[in-house]
N, C-alpha and C positions, 0 to 999 in steps of 0.2 A: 601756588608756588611756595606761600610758607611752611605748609603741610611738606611736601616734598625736600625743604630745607631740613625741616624738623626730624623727617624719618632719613636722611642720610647723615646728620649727626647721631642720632641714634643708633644705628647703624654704625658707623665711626667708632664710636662709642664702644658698642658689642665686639667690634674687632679687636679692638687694643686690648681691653680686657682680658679676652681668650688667649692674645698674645704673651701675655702679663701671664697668666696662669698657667699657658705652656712652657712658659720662661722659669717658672717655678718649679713647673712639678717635674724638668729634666732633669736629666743622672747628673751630681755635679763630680762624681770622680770617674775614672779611671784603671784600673789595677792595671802595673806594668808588667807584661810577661816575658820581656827581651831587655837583653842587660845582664851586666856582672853583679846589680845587688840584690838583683829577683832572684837569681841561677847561681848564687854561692852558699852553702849549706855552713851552719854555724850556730852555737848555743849559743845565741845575742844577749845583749844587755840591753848596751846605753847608746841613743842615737842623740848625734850633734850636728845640728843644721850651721856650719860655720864656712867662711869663705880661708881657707887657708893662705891663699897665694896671691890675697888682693885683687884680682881679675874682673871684681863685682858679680861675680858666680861663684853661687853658693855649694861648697863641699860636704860631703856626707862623711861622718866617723861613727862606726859601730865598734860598740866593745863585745867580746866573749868572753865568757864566766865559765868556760868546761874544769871542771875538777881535775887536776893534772897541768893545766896551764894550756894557751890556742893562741893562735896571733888574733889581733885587730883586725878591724879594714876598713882601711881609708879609698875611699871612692873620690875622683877628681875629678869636676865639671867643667866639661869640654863645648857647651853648648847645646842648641837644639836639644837637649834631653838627652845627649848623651854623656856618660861616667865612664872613665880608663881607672881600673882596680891597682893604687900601686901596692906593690909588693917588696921593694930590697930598702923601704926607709926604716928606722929604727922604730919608729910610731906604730910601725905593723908584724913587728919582729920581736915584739915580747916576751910570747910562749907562757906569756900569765893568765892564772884565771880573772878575767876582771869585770868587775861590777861598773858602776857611773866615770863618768866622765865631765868635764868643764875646761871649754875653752875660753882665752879670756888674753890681753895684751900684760900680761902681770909686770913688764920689764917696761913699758911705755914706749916700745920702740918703732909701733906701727902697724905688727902685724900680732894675730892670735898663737898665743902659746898652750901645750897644754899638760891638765894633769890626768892623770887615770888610776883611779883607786883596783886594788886586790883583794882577795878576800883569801881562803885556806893560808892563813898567816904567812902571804908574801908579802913585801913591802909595796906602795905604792910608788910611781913615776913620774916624773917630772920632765916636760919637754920645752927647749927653745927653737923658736923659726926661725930662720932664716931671713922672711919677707917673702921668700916663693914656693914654701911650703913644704921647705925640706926642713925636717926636724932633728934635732940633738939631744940624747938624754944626757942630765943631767942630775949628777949625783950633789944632795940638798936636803937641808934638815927634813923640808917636808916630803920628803921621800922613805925616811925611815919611820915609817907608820906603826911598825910592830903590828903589822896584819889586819885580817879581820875590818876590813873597809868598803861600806855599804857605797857612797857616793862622797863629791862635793861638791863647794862651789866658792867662788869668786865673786870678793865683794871687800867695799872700800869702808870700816867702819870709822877710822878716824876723819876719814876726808882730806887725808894729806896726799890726795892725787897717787895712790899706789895701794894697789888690789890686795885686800890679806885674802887668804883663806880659811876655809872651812870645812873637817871632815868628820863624815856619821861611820860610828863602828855597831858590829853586833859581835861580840866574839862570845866563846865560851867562859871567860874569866870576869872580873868584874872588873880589872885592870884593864882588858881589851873590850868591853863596853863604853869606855870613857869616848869621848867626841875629841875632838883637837881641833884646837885653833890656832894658828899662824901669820906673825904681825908682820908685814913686808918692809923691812929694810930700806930697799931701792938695791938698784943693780942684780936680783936675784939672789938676795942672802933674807932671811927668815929668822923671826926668835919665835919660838914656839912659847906660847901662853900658860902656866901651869897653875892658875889660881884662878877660882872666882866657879861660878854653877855651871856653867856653859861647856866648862872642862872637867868636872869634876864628878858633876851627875854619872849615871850608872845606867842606861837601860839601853835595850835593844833597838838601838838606832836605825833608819832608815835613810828619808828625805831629809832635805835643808833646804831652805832659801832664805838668802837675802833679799830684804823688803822691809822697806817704809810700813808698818801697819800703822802706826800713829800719824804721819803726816809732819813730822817734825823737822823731815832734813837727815834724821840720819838713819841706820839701816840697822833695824833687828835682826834677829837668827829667830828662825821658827824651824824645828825639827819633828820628824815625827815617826813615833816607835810602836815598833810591833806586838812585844808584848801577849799578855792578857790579858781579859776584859777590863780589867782596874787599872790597866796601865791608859798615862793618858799624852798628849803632844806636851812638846817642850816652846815657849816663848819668853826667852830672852830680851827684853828690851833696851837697846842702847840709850844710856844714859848719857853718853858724853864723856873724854876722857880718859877712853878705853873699858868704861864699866856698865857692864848687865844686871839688871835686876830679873829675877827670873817670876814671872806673873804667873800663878796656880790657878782664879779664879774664871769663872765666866765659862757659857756652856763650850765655846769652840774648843777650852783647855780642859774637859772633864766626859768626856763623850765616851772617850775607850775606846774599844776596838781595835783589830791589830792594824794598823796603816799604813799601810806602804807609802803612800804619794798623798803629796800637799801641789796645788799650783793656782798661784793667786791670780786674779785681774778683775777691772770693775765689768763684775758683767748686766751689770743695770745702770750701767751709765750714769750713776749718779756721784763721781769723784772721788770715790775711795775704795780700797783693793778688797776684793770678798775672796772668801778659799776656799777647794773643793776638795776634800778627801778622799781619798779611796783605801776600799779595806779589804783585806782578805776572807772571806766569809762571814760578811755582816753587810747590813746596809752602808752604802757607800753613804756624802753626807757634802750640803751645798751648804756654807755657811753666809750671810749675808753681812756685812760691815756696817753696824750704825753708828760709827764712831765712838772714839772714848775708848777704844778697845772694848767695845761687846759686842757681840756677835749673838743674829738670829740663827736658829737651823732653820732653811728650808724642809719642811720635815715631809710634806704634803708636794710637792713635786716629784717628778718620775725621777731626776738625775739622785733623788735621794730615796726612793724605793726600788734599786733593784739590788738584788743580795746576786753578788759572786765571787768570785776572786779575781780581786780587782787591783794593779800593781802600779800602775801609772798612767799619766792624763795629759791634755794640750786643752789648753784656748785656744780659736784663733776665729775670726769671721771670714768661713771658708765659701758664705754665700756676695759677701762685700754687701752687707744690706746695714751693717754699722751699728751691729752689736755681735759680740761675740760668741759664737759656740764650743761645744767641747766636746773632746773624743776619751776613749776612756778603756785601758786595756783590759784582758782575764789572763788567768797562767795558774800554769800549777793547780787543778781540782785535785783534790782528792782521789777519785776514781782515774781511768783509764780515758774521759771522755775529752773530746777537742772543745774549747768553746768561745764562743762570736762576742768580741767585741763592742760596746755602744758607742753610739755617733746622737749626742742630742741636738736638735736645730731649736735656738737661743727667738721665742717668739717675738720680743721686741718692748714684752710688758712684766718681764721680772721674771718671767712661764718659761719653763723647754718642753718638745716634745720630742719623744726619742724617736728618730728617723731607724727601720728597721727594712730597709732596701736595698740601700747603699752600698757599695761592695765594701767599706772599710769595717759595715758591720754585718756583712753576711758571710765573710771567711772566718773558717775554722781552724783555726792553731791555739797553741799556746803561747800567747805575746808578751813581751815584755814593757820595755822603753817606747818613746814615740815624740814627735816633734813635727812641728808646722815648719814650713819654708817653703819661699816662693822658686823652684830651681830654675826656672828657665825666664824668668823675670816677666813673665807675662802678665802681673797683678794680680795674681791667682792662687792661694796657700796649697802648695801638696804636702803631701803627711808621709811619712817614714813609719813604720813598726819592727820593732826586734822581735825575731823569733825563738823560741829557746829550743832546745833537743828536746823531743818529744816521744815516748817509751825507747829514751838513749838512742835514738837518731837523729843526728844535728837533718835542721832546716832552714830553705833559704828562707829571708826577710821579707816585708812588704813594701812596694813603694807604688800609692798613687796618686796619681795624675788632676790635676783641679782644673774641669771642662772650662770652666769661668761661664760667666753670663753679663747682661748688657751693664749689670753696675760699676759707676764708676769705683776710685781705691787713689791712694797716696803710698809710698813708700818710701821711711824718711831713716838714711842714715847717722846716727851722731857720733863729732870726735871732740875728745873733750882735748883742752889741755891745761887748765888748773886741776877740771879732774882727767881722772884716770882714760889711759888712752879710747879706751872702751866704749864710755862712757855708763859704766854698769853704776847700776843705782838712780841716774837720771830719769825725772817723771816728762814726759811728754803726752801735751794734753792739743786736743784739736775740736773747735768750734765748725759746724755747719750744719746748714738747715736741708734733713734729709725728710723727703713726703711731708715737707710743709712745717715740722717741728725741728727747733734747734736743738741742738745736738752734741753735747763735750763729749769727746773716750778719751780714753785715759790710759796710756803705754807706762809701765815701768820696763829699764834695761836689764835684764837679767841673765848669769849668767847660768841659771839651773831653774827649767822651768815646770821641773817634775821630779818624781825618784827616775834617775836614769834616762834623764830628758833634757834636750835645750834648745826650744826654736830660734830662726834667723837672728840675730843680733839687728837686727836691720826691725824698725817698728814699721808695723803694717796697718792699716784703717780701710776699712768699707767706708763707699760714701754715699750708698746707695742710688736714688736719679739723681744727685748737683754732681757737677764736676769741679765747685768751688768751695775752697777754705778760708772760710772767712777770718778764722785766723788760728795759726801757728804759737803754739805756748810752752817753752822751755824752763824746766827749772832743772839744772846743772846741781850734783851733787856738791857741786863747791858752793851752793847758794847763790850764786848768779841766773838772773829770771831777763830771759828773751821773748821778745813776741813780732811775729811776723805776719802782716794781714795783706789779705785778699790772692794765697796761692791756687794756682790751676793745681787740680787731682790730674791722676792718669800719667803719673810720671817719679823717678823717683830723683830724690833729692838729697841732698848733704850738705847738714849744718855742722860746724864748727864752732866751737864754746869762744865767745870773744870775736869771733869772723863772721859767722851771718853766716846766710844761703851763698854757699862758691858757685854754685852753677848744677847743671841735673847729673845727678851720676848713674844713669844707663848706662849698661855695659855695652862700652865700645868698640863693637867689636864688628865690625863691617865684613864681609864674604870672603876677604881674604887678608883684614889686620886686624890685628889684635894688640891693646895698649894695656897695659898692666906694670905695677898697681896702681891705683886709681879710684880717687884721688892718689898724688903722689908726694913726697916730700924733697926726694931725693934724687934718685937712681929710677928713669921711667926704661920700662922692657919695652921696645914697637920689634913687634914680629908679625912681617910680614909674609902668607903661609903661602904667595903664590910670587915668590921673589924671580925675577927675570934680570939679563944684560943691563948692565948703563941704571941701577937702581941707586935714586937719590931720596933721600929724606928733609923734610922742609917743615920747620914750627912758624908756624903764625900766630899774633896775639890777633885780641879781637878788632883791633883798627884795622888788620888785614896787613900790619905789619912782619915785615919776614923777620924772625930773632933768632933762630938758627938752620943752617944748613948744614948737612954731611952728603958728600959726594960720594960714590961709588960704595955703599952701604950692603952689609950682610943681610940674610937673610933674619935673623934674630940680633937685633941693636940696643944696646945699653945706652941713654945716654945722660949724663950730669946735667939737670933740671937745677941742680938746690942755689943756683943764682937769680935764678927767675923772680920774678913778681908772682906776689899768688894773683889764682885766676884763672880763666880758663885758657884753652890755647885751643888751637886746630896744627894737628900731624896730616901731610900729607906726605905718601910715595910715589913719586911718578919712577916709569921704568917704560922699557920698549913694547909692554904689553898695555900701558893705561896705566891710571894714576889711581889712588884709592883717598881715601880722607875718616880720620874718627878725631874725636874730640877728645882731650883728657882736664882736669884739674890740678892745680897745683898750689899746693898747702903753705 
């Protein structure tokens, strides 16, 4: 009998395993072949994983760089995986050549605004929302670029709760090689910066990003330019005060190579941010953070011996095993040849190995831009690529699909409001014990997470077998430190700087209503998509008390929340077909 115990634990045993290893070694994307962003041809740039319209679906914006000038396109998530392409906003009616993009709340009003750099000396643009994702350009100091504008991004250096920016030029003059920098006011007015190295330096600019390298609380500029071999990255450290010191030494700052794309995160889990570069015909380059500001090269890893032309990159942990991978574009050979993208899977002990199956690295194009985001909110990172004109035939882009597998994941929104609405700059750090060993990663908010890049704004965590966080760890650009213990994973959440966890914010959106935006402060949208006779709408707090009715109710309803208590609520519709119910939050 024990014998027979012993060979069907064994046994036991043998199964899971296999299962485990089937579980592994399946396809984890997709390529999507149906859709307006697969099926519309365009010389891409810059992809942005951003929710335009507050819905808690996430929106797609590509830019196009055609010489001559091309619209944008903005793609708008409608659900289940489906994108409606709009077409008559101003946001997609440019007719500019443009390079990067960054979206970001710059005005603190709620929702994400944006900008979009030019290059053949147009100027760049400047957009405000709405809240539902109709934009307006708007003519602004940082708009008059005087051309020749590689990317930027969105980032709060003084910490007075209001986004400055930041933009890389490459032009032909030495005057149009200069960078710029932009101190934000409030209310949308800008003083443009004219002194100090960050502005004044001269080279063939690329990437930027805002980021913590030192751990201090406040947000460097790290740039990085194309060049030749002797040209090296730009790091700016903020000092405090409004002043950079700009640091020459250390091998991450002397490497050379032309660079397109920088994009930080800890990808060894060990609490502080490491950077990968990518180069155009040279070995790309994994630098690792020991703190102090020096930096090892990964020199002896795959993700730092493959030589191509290589123009931008993503983190993301697209397996949810809670450590990060990365994907990694090509463009522009030399010759006539198309060529395949890398996709490295992050082993778990500081190692990648480069996954060479995958379909995001076995298409052949010329790519650009790229970015992680979860679109259909299933805990699952899908990837975007831009594609550019290839022997002068524009081509569609890529977008796919993230199968997911049995590990669990968390997905945690933040809204600041000492800092910036965003919350860009904010580190967000998360304790648990995954296959037996505990486990911190470590989110920074960022509003450019590549050259021509910017995943979800929303931080993402694998948690591989616990479905438990044993704790939640905020540090708020304004220096305010939160900590929340013992959260369930498998769900997404929204913290607010000074308010705590409001409640989960899954997109509420039931088979035929829809609440937006949400969380809300103000003005909540309930549309409901399958409106019948005698439709009433009904708010409940959570003691199951009724706090407002409206009778005889449209099929799309506005209604004035901003007397409420925050918190969460429950929306029902009852009408002559049945009633519906979603939940929304209020700020």
């Amino acid at each position: 009998m024990k014998k027979t115990n012993h060979f069907l634990h064994v046994l036991l045993s043998l199964m899971t395993l296999l299962i485990f290893q089937s579980d592994l070694s399946a396809q984890i994307f997709t390529k999507m072949t149906s859709g307006a962003i697969v099926n519309t041809p365009g010389d891409s740039r810059s992809v942005n994983w951003v929710d335009v319209n507050n819905d808690q679906l996430i929106d797609l914006f590509i830019s196009n760089g055609k010489a001559g000038g091309q619209n944008n396109m903005l793609y708008m998530n409608q659900g289940n995986g489906n994108f409606t392409a709009i077409t008559a906003d101003p946001l997609v009616l440019d007719g500019k050549p443009s390079d990067g993009a960054t979206f970001a709340d710059c005005d603190n009003d709620g929702d994400p605004d944006a900008y979009v750099v030019n290059w053949y000396n147009e100027d760049n643009l400047f957009y405000t929302n709405d809240g539902l994702g109709n934009f307006t350009q708007v003519a602004n100091p940082i708009s008059d670029s005087n051309g020749y504008s590689e990317t930027a991004a969105w980032g709060d250096y003084d910490q007075d709760g209001w986004l400055d920016l930041y933009v890389t030029r490459s032009g032909p003059t030495t005057a149009t090689k200069r960078n710029q920098l932009y101190h934000n006011d409030t209310a949308n007015t800008f003083t443009k910066i004219l002194t100090g190295d960050a502005v004044t330096n001269a080279f063939t600019s690329r990437s930027v990003n805002w980021i913590d390298i030192d751990d201090d609380g406040l947000l460097d500029i790290f740039v990085t330019n194309e060049g030749n071999s002797n040209t090296n990255e730009n790091l700016y450290r903020n000092d405090g005060g409004g002043n950079f010191t700009r640091i020459t030494t250390g091998d991450l700052l002397n490497d050379g190579g032309k660079t397109m794309s920088s994009s930080w995160a800890d990808y060894d889990n060990d609490g502080d941010l490491d950077v990968y570069l990518a180069n155009d015909g040279s070995n790309n380059a994994l630098f690792r953070n020991d703190g102090n500001l020096v930096f090892t090269k990964m020199a002896t890893d795959p993700v730092s011996n493959t030589n191509s032309h290589s123009f931008s990159s993503a983190w993301s942990d697209i397996d949810n095993d809670g450590d990060l991978d990365l994907f990694v574009t090509n463009s522009y050979n030399s010759t006539t040849d198309l060529l395949r993208n890398f996709l490295y899977i992050n082993n778990g002990d500081g190692t990648f190995t480069q996954n060479l199956t995958e379909v995001p690295a076995t298409d052949e194009s010329w790519s650009y831009g790229c970015a992680f985001g979860d679109y259909d909110n299933d805990g699952f990172q899908d990837l975007a690529v831009a594609t550019v004109a290839f022997n002068g035939v524009d081509t569609p882009d890529f977008l796919y699909h993230n199968n997911g597998n049995s590990n669990h994941w968390i997905t945690i929104k933040l809204v600041g409001t000492s800092t910036n609405k965003s919350a860009i700059g904010t580190k967000i750090r998360i304790k648990a014990t995954i296959n037996g060993q505990t486990v911190w990663q470590l989110r920074e908010i960022s509003a450019q997470s590549s050259y021509c890049g910017q995943n979800d704004l929303r931080a993402h965590f694998g948690l591989g077998d616990t479905a438990i966080i044993e704790e939640i760890r905020v540090q708020w650009l304004s220096n305010v430190e939160e900590s929340y213990l013992n959260i369930s994973g498998n769900q997404f959440l929204t913290i607010v700087e000074g308010q705590g966890i409001l409640g989960l914010n899954a997109p509420t959106q039931a088979q035929d209503l829809v609440l937006f935006p949400n969380p809300v402060a103000s003005v909540l949208n309930i549309d409901s998509k399958d409106s019948a006779p005698n439709t009433s709408i009904s708010i409940y707090n959570t003691l199951g008390q009724m706090v407002l009715v409206i009778p005889n109710a449209q099929q799309t309803k506005s209604v004035d929340v901003s007397g409420m208590k925050s918190g969460n609520y429950l929306v029902k519709v009852n009408s002559d077909k049945g009633s519906s119910s979603a939940k929304f939050m209020k700020l």
